[in-house]
Biopython code that builds the backbone (N, CA, C, O; Angstrom):
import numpy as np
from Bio.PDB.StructureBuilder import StructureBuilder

atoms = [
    (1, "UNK", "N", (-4.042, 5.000, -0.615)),
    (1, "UNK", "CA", (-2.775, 5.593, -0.979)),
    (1, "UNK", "C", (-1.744, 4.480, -1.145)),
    (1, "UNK", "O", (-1.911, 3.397, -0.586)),
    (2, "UNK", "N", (-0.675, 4.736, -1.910)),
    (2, "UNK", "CA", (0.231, 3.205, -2.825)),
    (2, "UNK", "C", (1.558, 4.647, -2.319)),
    (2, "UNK", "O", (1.594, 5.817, -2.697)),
    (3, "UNK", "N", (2.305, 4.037, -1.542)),
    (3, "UNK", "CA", (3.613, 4.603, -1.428)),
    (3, "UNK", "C", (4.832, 3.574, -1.606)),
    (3, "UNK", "O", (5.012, 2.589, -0.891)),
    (4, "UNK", "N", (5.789, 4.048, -2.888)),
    (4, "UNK", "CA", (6.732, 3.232, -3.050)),
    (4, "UNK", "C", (7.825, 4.416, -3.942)),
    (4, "UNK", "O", (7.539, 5.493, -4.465)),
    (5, "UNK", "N", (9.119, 3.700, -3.845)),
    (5, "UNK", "CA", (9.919, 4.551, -4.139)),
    (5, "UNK", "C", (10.554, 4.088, -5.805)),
    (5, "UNK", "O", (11.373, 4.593, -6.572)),
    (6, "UNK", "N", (9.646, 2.821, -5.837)),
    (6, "UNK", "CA", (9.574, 2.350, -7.597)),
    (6, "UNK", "C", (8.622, 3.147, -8.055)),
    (6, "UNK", "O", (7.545, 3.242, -7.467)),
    (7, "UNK", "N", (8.951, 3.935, -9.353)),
    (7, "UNK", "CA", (7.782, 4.897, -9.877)),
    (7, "UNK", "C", (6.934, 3.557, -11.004)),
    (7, "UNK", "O", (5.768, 3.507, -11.397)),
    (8, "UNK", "N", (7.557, 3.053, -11.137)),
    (8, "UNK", "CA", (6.543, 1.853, -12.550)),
    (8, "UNK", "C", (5.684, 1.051, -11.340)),
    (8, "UNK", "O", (4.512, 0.866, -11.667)),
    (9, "UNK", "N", (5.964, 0.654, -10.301)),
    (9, "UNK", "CA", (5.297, 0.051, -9.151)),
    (9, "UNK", "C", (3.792, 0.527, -9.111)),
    (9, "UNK", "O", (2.728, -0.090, -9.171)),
    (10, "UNK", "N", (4.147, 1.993, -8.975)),
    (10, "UNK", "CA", (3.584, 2.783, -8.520)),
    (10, "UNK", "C", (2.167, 3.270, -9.764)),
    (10, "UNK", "O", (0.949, 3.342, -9.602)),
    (11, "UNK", "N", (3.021, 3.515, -10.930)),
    (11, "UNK", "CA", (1.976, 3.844, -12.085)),
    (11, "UNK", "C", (1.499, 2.150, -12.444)),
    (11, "UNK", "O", (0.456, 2.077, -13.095)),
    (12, "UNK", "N", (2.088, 0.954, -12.122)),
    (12, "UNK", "CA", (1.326, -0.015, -12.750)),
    (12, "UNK", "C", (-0.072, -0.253, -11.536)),
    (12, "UNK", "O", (-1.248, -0.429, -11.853)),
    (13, "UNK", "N", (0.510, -0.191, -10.059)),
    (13, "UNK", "CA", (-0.978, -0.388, -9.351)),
    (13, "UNK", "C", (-1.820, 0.441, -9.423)),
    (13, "UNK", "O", (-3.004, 0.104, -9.450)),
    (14, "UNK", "N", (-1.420, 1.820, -9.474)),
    (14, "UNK", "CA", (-2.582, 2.873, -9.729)),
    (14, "UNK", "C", (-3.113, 1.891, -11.025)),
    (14, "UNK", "O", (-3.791, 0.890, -10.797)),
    (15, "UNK", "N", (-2.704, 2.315, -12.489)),
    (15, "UNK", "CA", (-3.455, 1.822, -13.517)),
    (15, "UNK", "C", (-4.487, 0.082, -13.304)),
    (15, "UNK", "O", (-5.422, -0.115, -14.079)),
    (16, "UNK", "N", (-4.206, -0.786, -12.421)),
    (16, "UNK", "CA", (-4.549, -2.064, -11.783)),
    (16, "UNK", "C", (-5.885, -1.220, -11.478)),
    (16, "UNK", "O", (-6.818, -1.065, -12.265)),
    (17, "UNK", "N", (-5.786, -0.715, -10.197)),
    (17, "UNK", "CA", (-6.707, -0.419, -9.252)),
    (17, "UNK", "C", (-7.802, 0.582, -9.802)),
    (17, "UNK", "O", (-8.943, 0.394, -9.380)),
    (18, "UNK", "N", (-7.592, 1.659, -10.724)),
    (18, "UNK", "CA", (-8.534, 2.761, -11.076)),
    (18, "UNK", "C", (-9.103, 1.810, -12.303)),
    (18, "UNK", "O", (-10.124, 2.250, -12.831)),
    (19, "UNK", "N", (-8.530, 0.429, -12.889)),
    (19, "UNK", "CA", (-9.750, -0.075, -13.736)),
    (19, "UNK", "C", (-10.706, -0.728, -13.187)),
    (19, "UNK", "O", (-11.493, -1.397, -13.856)),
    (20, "UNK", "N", (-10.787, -0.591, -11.522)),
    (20, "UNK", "CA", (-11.951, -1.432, -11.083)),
    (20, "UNK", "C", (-12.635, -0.289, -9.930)),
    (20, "UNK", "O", (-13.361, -0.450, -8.949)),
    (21, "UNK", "N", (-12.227, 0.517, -10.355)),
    (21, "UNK", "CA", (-12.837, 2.408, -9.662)),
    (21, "UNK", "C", (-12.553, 2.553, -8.675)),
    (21, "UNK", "O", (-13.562, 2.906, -8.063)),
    (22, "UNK", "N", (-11.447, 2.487, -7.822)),
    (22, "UNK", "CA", (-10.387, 2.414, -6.559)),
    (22, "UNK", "C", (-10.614, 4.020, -6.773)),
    (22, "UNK", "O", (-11.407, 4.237, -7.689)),
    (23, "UNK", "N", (-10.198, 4.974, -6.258)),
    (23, "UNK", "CA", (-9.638, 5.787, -6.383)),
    (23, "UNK", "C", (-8.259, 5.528, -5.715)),
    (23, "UNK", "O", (-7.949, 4.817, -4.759)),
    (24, "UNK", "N", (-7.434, 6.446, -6.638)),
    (24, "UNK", "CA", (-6.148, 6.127, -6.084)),
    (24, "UNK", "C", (-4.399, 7.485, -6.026)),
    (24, "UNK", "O", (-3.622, 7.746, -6.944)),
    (25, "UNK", "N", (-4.405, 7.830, -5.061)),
    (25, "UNK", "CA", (-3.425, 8.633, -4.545)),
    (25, "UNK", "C", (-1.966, 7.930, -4.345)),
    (25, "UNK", "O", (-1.852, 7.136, -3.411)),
    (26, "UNK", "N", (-0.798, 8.204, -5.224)),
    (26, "UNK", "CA", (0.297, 7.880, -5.046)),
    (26, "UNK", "C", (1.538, 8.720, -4.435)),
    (26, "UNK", "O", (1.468, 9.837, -4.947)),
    (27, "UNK", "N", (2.434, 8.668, -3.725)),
    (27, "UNK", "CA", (3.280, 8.870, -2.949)),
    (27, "UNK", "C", (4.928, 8.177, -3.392)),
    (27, "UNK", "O", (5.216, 6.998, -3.184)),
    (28, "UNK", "N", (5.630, 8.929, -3.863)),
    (28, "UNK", "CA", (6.966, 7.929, -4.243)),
    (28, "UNK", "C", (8.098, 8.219, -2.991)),
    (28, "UNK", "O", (9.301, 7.988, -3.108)),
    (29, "UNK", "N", (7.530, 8.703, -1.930)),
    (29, "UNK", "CA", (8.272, 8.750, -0.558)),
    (29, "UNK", "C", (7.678, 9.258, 0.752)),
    (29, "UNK", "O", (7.049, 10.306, 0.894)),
    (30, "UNK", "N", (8.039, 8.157, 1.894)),
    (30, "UNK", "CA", (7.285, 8.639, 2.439)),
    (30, "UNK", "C", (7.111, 9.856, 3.694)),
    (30, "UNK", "O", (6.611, 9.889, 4.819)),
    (31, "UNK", "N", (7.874, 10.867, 2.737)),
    (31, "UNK", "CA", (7.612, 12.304, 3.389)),
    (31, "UNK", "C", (6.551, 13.445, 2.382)),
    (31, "UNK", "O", (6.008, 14.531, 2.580)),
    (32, "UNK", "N", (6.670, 12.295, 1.042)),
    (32, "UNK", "CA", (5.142, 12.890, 0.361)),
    (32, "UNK", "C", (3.911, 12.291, 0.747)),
    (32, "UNK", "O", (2.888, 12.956, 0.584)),
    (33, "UNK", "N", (3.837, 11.182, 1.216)),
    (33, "UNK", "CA", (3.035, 10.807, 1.731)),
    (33, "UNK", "C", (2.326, 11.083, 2.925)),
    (33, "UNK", "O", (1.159, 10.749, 3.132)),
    (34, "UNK", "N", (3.411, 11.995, 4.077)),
    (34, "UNK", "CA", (2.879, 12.436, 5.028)),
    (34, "UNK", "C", (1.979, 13.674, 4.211)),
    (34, "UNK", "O", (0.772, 13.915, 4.240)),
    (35, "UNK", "N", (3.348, 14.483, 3.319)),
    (35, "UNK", "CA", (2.388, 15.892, 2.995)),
    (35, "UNK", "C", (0.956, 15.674, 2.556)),
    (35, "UNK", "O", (0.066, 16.377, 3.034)),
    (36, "UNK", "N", (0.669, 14.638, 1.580)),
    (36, "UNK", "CA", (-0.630, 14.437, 0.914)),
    (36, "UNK", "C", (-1.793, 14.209, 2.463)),
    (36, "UNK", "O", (-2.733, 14.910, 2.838)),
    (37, "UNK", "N", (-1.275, 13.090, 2.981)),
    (37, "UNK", "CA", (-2.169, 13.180, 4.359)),
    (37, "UNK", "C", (-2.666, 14.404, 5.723)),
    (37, "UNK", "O", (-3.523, 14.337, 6.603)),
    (38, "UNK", "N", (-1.631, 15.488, 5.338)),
    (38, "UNK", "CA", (-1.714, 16.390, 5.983)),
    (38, "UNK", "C", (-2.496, 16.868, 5.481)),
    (38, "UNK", "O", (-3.216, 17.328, 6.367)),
    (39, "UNK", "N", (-3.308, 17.346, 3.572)),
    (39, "UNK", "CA", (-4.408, 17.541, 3.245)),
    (39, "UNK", "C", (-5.082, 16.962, 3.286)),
    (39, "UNK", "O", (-6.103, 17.465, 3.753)),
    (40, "UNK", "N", (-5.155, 15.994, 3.026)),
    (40, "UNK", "CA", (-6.028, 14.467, 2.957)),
    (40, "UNK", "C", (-5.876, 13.496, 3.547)),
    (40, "UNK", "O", (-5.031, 12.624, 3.343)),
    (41, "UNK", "N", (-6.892, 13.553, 4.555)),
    (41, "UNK", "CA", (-6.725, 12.342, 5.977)),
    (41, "UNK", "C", (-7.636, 11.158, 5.487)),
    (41, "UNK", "O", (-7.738, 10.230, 6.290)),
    (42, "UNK", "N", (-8.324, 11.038, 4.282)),
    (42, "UNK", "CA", (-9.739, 10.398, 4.641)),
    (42, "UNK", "C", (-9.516, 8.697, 3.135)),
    (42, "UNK", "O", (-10.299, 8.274, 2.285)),
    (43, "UNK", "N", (-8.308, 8.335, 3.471)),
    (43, "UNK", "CA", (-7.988, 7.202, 3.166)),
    (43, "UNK", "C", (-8.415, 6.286, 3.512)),
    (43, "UNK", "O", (-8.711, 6.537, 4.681)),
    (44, "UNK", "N", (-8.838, 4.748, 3.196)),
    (44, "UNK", "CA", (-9.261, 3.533, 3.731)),
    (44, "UNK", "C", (-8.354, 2.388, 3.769)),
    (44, "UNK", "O", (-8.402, 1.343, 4.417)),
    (45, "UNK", "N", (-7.453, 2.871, 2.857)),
    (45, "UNK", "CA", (-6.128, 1.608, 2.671)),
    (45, "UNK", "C", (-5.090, 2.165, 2.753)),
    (45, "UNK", "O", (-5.605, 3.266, 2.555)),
    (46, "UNK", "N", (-3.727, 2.475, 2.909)),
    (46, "UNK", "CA", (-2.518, 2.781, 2.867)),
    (46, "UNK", "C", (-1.351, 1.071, 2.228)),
    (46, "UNK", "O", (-1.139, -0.015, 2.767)),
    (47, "UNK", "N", (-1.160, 1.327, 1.670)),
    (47, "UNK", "CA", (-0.102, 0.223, 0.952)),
    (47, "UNK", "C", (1.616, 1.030, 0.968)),
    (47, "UNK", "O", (1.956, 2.025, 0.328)),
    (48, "UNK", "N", (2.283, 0.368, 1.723)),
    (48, "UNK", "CA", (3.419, 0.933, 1.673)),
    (48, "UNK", "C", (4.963, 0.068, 1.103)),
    (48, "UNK", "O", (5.582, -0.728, 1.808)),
    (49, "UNK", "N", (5.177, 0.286, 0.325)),
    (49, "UNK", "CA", (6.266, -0.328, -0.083)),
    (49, "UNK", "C", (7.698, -0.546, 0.752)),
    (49, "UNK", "O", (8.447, 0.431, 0.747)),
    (50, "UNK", "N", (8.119, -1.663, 1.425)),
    (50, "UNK", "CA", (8.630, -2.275, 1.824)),
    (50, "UNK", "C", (9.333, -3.602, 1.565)),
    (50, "UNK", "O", (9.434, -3.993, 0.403)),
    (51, "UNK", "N", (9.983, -4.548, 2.896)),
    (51, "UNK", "CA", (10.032, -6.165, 3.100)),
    (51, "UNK", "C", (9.325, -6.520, 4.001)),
    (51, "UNK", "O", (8.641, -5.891, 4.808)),
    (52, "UNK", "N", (9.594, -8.052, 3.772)),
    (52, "UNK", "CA", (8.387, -8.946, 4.663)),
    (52, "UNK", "C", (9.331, -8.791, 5.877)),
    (52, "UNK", "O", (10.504, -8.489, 5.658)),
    (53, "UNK", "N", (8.889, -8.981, 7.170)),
    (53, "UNK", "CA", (9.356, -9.515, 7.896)),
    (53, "UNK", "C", (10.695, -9.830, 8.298)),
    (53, "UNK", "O", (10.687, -10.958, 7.804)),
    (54, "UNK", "N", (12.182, -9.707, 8.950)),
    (54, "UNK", "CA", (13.156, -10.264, 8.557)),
    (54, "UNK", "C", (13.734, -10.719, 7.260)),
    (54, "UNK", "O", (14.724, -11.450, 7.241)),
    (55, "UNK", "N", (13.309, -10.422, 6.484)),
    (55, "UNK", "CA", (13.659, -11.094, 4.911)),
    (55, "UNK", "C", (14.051, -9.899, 4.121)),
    (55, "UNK", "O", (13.869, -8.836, 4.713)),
    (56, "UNK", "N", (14.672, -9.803, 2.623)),
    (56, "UNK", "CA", (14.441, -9.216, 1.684)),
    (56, "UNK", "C", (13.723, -9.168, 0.739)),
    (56, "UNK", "O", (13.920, -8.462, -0.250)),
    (57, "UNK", "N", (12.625, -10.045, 0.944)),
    (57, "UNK", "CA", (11.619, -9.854, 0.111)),
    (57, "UNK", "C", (11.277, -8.944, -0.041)),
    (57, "UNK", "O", (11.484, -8.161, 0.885)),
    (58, "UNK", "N", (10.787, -8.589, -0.853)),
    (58, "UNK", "CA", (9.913, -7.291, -1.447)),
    (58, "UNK", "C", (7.895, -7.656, -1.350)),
    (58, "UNK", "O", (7.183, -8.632, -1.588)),
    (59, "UNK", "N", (7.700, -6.423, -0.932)),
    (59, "UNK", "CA", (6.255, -6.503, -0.406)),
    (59, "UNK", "C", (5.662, -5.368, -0.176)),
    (59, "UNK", "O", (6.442, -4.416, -0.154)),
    (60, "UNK", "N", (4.353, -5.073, 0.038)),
    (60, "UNK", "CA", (3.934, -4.028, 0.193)),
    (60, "UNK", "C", (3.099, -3.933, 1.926)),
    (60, "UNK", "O", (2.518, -5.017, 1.984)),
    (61, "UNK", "N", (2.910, -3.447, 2.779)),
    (61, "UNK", "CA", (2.513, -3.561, 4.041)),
    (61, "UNK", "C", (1.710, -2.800, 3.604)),
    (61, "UNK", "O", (1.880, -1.817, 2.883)),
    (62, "UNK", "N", (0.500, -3.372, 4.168)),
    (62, "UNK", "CA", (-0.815, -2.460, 4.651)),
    (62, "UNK", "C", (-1.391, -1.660, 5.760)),
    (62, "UNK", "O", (-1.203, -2.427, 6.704)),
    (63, "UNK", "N", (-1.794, -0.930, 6.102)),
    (63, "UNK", "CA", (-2.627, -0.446, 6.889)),
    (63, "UNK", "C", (-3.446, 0.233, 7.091)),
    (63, "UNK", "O", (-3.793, 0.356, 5.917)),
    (64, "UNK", "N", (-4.236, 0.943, 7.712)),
    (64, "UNK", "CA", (-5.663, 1.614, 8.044)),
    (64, "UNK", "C", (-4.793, 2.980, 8.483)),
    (64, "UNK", "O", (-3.637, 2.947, 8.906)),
    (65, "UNK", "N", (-5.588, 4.172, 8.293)),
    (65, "UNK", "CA", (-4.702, 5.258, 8.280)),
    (65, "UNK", "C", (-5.000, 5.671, 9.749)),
    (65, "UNK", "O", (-4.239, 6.419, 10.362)),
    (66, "UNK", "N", (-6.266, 5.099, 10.354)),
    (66, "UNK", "CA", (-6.600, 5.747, 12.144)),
    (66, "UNK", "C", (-6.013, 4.642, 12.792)),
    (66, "UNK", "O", (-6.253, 4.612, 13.999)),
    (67, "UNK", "N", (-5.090, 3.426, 12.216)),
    (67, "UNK", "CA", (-3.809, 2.191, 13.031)),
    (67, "UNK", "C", (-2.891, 2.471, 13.481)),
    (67, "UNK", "O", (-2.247, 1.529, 13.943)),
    (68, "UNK", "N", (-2.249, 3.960, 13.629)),
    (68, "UNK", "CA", (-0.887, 4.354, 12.690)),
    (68, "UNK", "C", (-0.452, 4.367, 14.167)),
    (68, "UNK", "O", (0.687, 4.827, 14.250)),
    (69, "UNK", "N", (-0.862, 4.090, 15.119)),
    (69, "UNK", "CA", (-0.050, 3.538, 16.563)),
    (69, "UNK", "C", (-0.686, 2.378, 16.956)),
    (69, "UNK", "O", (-0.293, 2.398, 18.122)),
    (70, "UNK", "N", (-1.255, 1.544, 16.900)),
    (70, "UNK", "CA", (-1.104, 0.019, 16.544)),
    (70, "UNK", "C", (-0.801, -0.648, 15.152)),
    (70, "UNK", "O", (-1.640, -1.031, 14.337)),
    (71, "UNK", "N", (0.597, -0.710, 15.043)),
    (71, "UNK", "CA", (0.794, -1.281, 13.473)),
    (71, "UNK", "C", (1.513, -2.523, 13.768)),
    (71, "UNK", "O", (2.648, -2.346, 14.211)),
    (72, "UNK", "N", (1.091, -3.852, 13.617)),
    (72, "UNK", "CA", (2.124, -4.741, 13.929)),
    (72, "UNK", "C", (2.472, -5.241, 12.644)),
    (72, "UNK", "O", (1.626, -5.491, 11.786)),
    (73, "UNK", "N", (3.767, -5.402, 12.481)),
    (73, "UNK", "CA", (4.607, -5.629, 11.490)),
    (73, "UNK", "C", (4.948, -6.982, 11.334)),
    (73, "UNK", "O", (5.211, -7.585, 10.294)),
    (74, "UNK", "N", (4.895, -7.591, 13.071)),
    (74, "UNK", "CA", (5.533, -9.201, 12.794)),
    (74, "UNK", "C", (5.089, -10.156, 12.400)),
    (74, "UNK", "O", (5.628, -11.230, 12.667)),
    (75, "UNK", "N", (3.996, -10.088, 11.657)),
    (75, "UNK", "CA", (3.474, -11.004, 11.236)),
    (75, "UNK", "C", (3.525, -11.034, 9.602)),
    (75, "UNK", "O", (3.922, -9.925, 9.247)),
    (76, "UNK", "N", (3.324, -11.715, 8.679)),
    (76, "UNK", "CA", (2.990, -11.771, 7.401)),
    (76, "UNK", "C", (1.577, -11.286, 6.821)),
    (76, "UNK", "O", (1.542, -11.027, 5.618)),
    (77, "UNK", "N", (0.622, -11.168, 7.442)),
    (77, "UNK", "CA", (-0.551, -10.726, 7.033)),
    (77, "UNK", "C", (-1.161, -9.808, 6.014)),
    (77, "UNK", "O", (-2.001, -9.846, 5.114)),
    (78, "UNK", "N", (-0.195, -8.819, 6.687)),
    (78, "UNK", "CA", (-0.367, -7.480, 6.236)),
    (78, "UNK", "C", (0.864, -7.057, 5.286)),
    (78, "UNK", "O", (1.186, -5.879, 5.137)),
    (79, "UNK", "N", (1.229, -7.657, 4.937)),
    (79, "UNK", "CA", (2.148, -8.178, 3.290)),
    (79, "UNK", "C", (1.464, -8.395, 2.376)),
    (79, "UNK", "O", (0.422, -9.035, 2.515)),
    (80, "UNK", "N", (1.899, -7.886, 1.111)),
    (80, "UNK", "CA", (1.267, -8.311, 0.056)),
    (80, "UNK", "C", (2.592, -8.504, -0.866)),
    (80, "UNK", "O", (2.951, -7.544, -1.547)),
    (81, "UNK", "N", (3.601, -10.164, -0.922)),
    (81, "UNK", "CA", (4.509, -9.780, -1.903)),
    (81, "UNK", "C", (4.827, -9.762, -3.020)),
    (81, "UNK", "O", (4.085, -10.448, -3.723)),
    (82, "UNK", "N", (5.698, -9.227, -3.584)),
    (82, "UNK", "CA", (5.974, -8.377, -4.557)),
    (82, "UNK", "C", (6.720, -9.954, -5.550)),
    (82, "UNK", "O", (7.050, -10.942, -4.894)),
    (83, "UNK", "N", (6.787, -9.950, -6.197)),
    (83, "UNK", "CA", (5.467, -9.708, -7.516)),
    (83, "UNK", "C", (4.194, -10.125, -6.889)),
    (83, "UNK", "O", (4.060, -10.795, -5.865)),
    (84, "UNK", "N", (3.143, -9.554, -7.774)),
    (84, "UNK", "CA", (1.609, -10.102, -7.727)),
    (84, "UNK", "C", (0.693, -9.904, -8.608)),
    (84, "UNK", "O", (0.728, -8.959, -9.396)),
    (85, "UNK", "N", (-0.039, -10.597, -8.578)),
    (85, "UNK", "CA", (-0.634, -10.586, -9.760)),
    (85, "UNK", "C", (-2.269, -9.671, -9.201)),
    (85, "UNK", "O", (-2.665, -9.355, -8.079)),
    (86, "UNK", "N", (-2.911, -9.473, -10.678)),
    (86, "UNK", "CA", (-4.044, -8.201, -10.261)),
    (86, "UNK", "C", (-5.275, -8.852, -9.619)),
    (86, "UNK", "O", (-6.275, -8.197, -9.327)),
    (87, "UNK", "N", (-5.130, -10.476, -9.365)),
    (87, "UNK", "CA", (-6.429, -11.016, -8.534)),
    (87, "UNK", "C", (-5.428, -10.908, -7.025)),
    (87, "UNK", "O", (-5.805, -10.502, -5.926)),
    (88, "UNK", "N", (-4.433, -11.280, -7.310)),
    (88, "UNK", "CA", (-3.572, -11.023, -5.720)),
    (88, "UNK", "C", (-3.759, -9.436, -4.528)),
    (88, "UNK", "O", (-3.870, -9.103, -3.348)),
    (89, "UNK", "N", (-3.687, -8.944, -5.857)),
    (89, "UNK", "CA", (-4.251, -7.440, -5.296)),
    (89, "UNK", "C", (-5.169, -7.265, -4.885)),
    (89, "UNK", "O", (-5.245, -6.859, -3.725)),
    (90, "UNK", "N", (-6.200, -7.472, -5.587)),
    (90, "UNK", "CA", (-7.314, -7.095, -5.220)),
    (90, "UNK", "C", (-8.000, -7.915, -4.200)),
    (90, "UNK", "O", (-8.906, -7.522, -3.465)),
    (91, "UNK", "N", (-7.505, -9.031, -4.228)),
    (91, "UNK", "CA", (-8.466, -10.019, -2.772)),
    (91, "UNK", "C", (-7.530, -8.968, -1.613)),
    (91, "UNK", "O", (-8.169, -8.299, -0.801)),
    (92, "UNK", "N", (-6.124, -8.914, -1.634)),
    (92, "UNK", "CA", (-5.662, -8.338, -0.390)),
    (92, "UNK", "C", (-5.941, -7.098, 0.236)),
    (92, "UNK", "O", (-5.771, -6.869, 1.433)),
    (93, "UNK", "N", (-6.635, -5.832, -1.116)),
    (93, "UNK", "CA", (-7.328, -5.121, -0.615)),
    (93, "UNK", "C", (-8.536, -4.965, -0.271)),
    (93, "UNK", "O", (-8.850, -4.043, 0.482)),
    (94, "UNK", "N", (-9.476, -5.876, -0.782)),
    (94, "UNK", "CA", (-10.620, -6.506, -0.063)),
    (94, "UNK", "C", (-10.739, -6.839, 1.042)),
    (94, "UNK", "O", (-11.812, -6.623, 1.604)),
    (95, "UNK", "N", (-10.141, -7.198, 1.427)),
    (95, "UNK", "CA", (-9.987, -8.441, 2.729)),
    (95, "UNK", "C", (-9.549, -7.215, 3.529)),
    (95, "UNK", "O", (-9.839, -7.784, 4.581)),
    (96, "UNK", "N", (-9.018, -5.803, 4.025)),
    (96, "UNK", "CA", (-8.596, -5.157, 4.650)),
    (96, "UNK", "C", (-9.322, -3.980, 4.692)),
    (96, "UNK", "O", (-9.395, -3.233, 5.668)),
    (97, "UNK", "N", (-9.905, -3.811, 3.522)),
    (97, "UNK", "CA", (-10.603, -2.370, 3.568)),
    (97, "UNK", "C", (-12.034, -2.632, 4.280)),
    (97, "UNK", "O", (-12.814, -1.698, 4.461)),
]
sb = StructureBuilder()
sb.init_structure("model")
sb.init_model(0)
sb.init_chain("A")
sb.init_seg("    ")
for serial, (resi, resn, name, xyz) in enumerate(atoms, 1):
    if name == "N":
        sb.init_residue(resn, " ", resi, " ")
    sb.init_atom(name, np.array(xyz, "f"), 0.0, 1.0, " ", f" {name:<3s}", serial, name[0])
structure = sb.get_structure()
């Protein structure tokens, strides 16, 4: 699931990700994002649109949807920032899923 409150964000990673057979569920807030999870629990990635760390960067945070009370934020890891390119993406969702 790709939650961000940029809708082109949003239709350019879906279109990224479903050309390499992701399936992919979008959310442009995240109180649609709860609703979709309230039908559909059975996610492997969550990408949430955000900043890094103290900063204004722009980035996307990751996580595992059974994390959702261990989420640590303070680190950079689990950032992916914004801009990126479609090998940037995809190693970062590799590397997590």
């Amino acid at each position: 699931m790709i939650v961000d409150d940029e809708i082109s964000i949003l239709e350019q990673v879906k279109y990224i990700l479903k050309k390499e057979d992701f399936e992919v569920v979008t959310a442009d807030n995240n109180r649609r994002a709860f609703e979709i999870m309230d039908y559909d629990n059975d996610f492997n990635l969550i990408l949430i649109g955000t900043h890094l760390p103290n900063s204004n960067i722009p980035a996307f945070f990751s996580m595992k949807p059974e994390s959702k009370r261990d989420i640590d934020t303070s680190t950079e890891d689990n950032f992916l920032k914004k801009p990126f390119t479609e090998e940037e993406l995809f190693n970062f969702i590799k590397n997590r899923i």
